[in-house]
C-alpha positions in Angstrom: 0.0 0.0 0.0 2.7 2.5 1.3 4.6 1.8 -2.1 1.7 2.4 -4.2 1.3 6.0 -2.9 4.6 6.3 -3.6 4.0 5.4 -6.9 1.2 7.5 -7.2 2.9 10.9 -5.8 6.1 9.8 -8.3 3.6 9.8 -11.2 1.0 13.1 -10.2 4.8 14.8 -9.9 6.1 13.2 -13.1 2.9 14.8 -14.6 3.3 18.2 -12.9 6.7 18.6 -13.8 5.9 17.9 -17.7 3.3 20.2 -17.4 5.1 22.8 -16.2 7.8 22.6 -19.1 5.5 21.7 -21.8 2.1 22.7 -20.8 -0.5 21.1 -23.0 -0.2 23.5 -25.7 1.3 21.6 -28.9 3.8 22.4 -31.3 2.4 24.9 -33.5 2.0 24.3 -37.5 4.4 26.7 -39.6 3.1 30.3 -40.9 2.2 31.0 -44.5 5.7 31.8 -45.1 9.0 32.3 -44.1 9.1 36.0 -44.9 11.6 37.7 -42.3 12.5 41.7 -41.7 16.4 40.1 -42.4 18.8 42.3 -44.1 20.2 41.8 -47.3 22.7 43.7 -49.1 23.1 47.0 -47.8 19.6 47.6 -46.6 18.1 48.2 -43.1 15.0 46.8 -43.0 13.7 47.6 -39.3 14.5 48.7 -36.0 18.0 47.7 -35.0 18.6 46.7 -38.3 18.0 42.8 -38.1 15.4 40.8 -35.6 18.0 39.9 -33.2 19.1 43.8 -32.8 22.5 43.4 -33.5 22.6 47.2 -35.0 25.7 46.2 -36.8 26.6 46.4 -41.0 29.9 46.5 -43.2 30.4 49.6 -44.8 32.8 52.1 -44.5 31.1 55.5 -42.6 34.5 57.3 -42.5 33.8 57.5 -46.3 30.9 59.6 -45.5 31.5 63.2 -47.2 29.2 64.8 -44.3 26.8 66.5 -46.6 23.2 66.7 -47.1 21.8 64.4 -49.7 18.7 65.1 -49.3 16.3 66.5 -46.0 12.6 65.1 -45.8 10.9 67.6 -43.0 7.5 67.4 -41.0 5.8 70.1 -38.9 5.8 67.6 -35.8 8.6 65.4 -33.8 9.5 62.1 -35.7 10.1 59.9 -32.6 11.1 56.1 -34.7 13.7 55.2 -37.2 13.6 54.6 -41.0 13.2 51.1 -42.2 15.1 51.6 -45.6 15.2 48.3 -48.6 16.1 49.0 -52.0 15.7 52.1 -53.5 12.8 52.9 -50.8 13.0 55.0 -46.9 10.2 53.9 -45.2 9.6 55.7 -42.3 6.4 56.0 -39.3 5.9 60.4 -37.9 4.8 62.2 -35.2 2.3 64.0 -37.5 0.4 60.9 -38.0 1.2 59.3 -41.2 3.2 55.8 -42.7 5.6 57.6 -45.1 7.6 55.6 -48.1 10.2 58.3 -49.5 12.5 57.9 -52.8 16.2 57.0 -51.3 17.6 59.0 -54.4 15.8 62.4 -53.9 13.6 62.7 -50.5 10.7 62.7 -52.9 7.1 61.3 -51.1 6.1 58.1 -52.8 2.8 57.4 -50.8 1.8 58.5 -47.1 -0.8 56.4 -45.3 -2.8 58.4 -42.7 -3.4 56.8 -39.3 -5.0 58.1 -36.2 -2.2 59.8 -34.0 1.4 60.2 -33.7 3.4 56.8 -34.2 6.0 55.8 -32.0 6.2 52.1 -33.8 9.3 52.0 -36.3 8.2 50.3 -39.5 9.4 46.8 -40.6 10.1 45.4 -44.1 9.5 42.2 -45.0 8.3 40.4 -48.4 6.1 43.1 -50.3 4.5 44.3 -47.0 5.4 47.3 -44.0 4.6 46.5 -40.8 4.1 49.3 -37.9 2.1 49.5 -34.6 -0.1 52.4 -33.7 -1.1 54.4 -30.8 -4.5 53.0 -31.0 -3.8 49.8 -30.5 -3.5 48.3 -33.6 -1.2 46.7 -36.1 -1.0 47.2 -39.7 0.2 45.9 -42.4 0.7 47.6 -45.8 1.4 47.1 -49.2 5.1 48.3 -49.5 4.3 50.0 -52.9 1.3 51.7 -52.6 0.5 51.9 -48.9 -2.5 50.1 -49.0 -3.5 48.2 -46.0 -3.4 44.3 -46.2 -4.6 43.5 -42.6 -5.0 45.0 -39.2 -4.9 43.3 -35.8 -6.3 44.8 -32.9 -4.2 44.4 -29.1 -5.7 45.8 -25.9 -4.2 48.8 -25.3 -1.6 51.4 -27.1 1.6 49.9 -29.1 4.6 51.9 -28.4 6.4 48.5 -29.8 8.2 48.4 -32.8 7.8 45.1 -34.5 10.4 42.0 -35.7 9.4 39.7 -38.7 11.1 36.5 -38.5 10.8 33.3 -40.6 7.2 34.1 -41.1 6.1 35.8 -38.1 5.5 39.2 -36.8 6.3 39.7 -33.3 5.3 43.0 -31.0 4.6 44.1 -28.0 1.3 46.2 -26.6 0.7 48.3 -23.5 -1.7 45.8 -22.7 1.1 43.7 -21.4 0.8 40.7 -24.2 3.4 39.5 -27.1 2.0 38.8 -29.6 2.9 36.3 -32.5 1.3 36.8 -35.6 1.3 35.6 -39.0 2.9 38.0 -40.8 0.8 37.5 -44.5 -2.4 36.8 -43.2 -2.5 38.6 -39.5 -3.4 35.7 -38.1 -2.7 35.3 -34.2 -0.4 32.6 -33.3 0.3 33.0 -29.9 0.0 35.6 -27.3 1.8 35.5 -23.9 0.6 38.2 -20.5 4.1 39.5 -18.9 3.8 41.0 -15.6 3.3 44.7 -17.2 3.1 47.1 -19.8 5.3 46.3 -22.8 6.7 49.3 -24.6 10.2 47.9 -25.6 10.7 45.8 -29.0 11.5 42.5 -28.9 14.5 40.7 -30.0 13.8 37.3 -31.9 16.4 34.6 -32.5 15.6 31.1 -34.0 14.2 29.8 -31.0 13.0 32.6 -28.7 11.4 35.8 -28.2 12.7 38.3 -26.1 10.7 41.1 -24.5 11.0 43.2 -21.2 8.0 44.6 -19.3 7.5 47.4 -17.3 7.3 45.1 -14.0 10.8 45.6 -15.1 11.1 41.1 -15.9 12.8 39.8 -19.3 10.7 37.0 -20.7 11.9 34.6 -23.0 9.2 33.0 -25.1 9.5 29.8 -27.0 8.6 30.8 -30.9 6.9 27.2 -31.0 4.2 27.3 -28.1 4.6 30.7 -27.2 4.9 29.4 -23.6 7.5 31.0 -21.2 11.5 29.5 -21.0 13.2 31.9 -18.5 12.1 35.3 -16.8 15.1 37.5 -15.4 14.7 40.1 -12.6 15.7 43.7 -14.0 15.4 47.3 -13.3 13.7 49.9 -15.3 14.9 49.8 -18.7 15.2 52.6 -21.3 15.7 49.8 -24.6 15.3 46.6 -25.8 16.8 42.9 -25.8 20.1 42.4 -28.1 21.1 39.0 -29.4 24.5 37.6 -30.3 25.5 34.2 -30.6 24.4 32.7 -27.4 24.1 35.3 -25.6 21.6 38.1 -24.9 22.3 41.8 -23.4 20.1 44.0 -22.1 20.8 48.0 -20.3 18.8 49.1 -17.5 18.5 53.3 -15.6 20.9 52.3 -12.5 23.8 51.3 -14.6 24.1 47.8 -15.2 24.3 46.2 -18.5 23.8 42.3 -18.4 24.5 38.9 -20.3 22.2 36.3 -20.2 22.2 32.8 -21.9 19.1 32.8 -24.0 19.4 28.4 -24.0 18.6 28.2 -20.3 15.2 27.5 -19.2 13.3 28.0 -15.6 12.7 24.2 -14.6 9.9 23.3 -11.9 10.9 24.5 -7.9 13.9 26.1 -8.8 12.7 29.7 -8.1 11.5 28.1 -4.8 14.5 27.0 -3.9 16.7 29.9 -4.7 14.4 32.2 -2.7 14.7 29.5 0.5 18.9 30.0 0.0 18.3 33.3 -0.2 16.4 33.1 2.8 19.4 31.3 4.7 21.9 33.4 3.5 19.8 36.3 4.9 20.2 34.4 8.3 24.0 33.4 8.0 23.1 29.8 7.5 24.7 29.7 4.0 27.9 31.5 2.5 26.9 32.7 -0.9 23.2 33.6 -2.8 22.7 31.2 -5.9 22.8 32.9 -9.1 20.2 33.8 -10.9 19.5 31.7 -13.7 21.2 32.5 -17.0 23.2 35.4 -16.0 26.7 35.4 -17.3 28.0 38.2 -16.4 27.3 42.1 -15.5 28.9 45.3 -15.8 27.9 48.1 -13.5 28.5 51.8 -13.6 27.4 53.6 -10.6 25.8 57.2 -11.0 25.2 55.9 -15.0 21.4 55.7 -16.9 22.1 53.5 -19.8 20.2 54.5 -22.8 18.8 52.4 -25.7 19.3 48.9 -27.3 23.3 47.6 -27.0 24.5 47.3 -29.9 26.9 44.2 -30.8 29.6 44.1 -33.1 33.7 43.1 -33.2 33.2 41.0 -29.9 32.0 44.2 -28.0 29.2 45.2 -26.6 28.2 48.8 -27.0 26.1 51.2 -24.5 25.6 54.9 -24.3 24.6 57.1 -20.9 22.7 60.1 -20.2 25.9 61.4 -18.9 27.4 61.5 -22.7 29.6 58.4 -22.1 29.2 55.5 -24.5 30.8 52.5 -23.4 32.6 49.5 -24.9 32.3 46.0 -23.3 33.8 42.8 -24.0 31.0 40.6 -25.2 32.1 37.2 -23.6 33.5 38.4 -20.1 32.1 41.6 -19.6 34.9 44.2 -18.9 35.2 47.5 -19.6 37.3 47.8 -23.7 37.3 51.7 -23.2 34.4 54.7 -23.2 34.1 58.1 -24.7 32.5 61.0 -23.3 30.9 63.2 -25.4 30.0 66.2 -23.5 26.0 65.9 -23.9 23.1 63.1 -22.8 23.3 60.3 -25.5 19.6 60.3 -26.6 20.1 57.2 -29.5 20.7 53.2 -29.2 24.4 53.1 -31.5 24.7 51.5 -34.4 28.0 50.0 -35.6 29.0 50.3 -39.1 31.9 49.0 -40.3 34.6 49.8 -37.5 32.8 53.1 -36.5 30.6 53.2 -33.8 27.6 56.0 -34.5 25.6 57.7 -32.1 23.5 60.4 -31.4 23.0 63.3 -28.7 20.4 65.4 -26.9 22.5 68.7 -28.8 21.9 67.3 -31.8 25.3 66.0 -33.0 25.7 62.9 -34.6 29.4 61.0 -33.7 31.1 58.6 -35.0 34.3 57.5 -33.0 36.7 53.9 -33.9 34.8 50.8 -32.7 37.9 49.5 -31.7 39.7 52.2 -30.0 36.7 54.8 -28.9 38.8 57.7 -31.0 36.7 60.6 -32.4 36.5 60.3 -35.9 34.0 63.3 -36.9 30.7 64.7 -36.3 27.5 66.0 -38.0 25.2 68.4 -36.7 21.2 68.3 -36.7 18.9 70.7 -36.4 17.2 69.6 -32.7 18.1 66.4 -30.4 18.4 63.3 -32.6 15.8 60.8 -31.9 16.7 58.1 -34.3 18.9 55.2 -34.2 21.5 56.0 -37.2 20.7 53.9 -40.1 23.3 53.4 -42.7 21.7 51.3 -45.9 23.3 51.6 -49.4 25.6 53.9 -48.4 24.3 56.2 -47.3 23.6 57.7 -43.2 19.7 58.3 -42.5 19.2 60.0 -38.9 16.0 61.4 -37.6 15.6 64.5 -35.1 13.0 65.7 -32.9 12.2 69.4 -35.0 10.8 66.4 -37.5 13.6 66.2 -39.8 14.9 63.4 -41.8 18.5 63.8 -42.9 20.3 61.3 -45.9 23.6 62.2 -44.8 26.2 61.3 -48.4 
């Protein structure tokens, strides 16, 4: 009798525990298509330049001559960054419109009108521009005419900006869901409730989705059920995931920038039991406080407020701070390379092009300094605070400001 309970607790915790890694939902089927917002050539196809938010391309910026190719301006802030593929600049404004622009001249191809200002940068992928709205919804347009495909209504506001991978259209909502979608027909895949508002973008590798919340958690979401791997304490966040390799960074406000290993998943009791030996630390019965699953390694700063998405490129991981410094980090230990400061608040995520590392300041001033050494290497001046990530696609620099300007910089 005694060893059939046994055998019966064994079994009601054998199922338990597969519940709790698998759940019951299945396997999904694959999307309509394997369409992805993944560069090609010399083209910048969304936020961050790739799904994983590297921010990184070849290319030679010290080439840049500095001059004004063309300027696109608005009578209100633009507040996102060009998506640009081909001979097209597409690009989401504060004065309420979905813009595609000729990357030759400036000259307005199409404009849809939406609702209210957009804080959603637009993604290219297959014929179609994706871009979230104020409003609450998602849209999907015809890349060469603007006309809309589908929509998909969240729950609340979408400051998000979205990643097509393989297929799929992934973004966040202030209603505190991800949200999977198929990205040609709209179709919901998966949706997954953090702990709070989601106004970051996430990062998508080939396995997971990666997304922070303002409860101030990073979840990881398996792309397959759209059920949770591994969430990771944080602090509030100004920016977005990064991947590289296998490894994923994220910045926070109070000066720490973190690695985490995107394979490792939460398995059953063990947030129980770190919380009961951090519990006997707290009364001198043990001598250390396990880590915290996944981390690697972190780098703190004290007195710093990181800013943006790090950007990852030449085995370093690159940061700037609202007190002008950007920072270069070794990507597999995490010790300080070298940092720069700039004399103003960095207001942009950096972008690394080539062996130049591009940023952009609350003054208005674009820098470029040597991704390998932090030396100044020159500067271009904008008409207000620069509120774009600097996009470089085809040769040519594309960098937003808040007056509502849109610089292609030759």
């Amino acid at each position: 009798m005694i060893w059939s309970a046994v055998a019966v607790i064994v079994l009601g915790l054998g199922v338990w525990i597969g519940v709790a890694n698998f759940g019951t939902a299945r396997f999904l089927p694959g999307p309509s298509s394997d369409i992805s917002a993944a560069p090609v050539d010399g083209d910048w196809p969304m936020v961050q330049r790739d799904p994983g938010h590297a921010a990184s391309t070849s290319g030679n910026s010290a080439e840049l001559t500095g001059q004004t190719k063309w300027l696109f301006e608005i009578d209100s802030p633009i507040f996102t960054s060009p998506a640009v593929t081909g001979d097209r600049v597409y690009l989401s404004t504060g004065d309420s419109r979905i813009l595609a622009l000729d990357a030759r001249s400036g000259d307005l191809l199409w404009e849809h009108e939406v609702s209210g200002p957009v804080n959603s940068s637009p993604a290219v992928a297959g014929d179609f521009v994706y871009v979230g709205l104020r409003e609450g919804t998602v849209l999907s347009l015809d890349k060469d005419t603007g006309d809309v495909q589908w929509d998909f209504r969240t729950g609340d506001a979408i400051y998000s900006s979205p990643s097509v991978h393989q297929g799929v259209l992934y973004i966040g909502s202030r209603d505190g869901k991800v949200y999977a979608l198929d990205a040609v027909t709209g179709d919901e895949r998966w949706s997954y409730l953090t702990g709070g508002r989601i106004t970051s973008n996430p990062a998508v590798n080939q396995e997971v989705t990666a997304v922070i919340a303002q409860d101030w958690y990073l979840y990881l979401v398996d792309h397959r059920t759209g059920r949770l791997r591994l969430d990771f304490p944080t602090s509030s966040v100004n920016g977005s995931p990064s991947f590289h390799d296998n490894l994923l960074f994220i910045s926070d406000e109070r000066g720490v920038v973190r690695a985490i290993d995107w394979r490792q998943s939460e398995k059953p009791f063990e947030k129980f039991a770190r919380r009961v030996r951090t519990q006997l630390f707290a009364f001198g019965l043990t001598d250390s406080i396990p880590p915290l699953k996944g981390s690697v390694w972190g780098f703190r700063e004290f007195g710093e407020t990181f800013i943006g998405t790090p950007a990852v490129a030449n085995d370093t991981v690159y940061i700037g701070s609202n007190s002008g410094t950007l920072f270069a980090i070794e990507e597999l230990t995490g010790e300080s390379r070298w940092q720069i400061n700039v004399g103003a608040p960095i207001s942009t995520s950096p972008s690394v092009i080539g062996d130049s590392v591009l940023f952009g300041d609350k003054s208005g001033v674009l820098h470029s300094v040597d991704a390998i050494t932090g030396d100044p290497q020159w500067q271009f001046t904008a008409d207000a605070q620069i509120s774009s990530t600097p996009v470089f696609a085809n040769g040519t620099l594309y960098l937003a400001s808040r007056a509502g300007s849109l610089y292609a910089i030759e």
